[in-house]
MARLUM-749001 format. One record per residue (C-alpha): residue in one letter; x, y, z. Coordinates in steps of 0.5 Angstrom, whole numbers, plus 500, padded with zeros to 3 digits. Example, Ala and Ser with C-alpha at 12.3 -4.5 7.8 and 13.67 -1.06 7.14 Angstrom:
// residues 2
a525491516 s527498514 
END
This chain:
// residues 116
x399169432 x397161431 x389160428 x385155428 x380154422 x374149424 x370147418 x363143419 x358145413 x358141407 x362144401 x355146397 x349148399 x351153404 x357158403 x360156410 x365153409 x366156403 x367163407 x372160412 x377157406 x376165404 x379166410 x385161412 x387164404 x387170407 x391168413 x396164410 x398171406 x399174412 x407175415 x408171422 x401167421 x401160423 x394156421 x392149421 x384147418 x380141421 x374139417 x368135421 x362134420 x359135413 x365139412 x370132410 x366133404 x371139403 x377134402 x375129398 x378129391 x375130384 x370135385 x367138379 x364144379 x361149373 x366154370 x366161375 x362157381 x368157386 x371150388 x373147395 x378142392 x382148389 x382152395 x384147399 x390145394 x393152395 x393151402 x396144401 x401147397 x402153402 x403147408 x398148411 x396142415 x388140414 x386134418 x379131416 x376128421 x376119422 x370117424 x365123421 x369120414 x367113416 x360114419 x359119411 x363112407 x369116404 x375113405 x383116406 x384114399 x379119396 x381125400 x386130396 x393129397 x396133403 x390133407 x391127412 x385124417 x385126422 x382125430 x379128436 x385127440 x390131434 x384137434 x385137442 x392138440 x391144435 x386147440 x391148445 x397150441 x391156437 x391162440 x385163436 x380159435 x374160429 x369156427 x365155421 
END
């Protein structure tokens, strides 16, 4: 079965998004799962590189390096990067910017679709 992870919320402040990397974690240790994560929206701040949270508090950095490492495609939103001021260079390695057109795509290729 193929998923589809969409991310809007910010990183911190809420746990959205935290919540849905719990999940994508989840799936990708499931046998015959396929998974790919777009961040949109607030979301994008997700991927960008060098967050620094305290000891114990969960980091969204982190989590998404071990999807990387998993090769699970993230494609981060273009223009809700561009209208937030962060460039490709500050996104974490393995995540690639992204667009409407490649979410279209992985829309039509999910089975499943969840959004948070």
């Amino acid at each position: 079965m193929k998923f589809l992870i969409l991310l809007n919320d910010p990183p911190y402040g809420t746990e959205r998004s935290y919540n849905g990397l719990r999940l994508a974690l989840s799936l990708r240790k499931q046998e015959g799962r396929e998974l790919r994560i777009f961040l949109m929206a607030d979301a994008v701040g997700c991927a960008k590189s060098g967050q620094k949270t305290p000891n114990g508090y969960y980091n969204l950095e982190r989590m998404l390096k071990g999807l990387v490492t998993a090769n699970t495609p993230i494609g981060v939103c273009g223009s809700c990067l561009d209208a937030r001021g962060v460039t490709e260079a500050e996104l974490l390695e393995g995540v690639h910017c992204s667009s409407m057109e490649e979410l279209t795509d992985w829309t039509i290729w999910a089975d499943k679709v969840i959004v948070f």
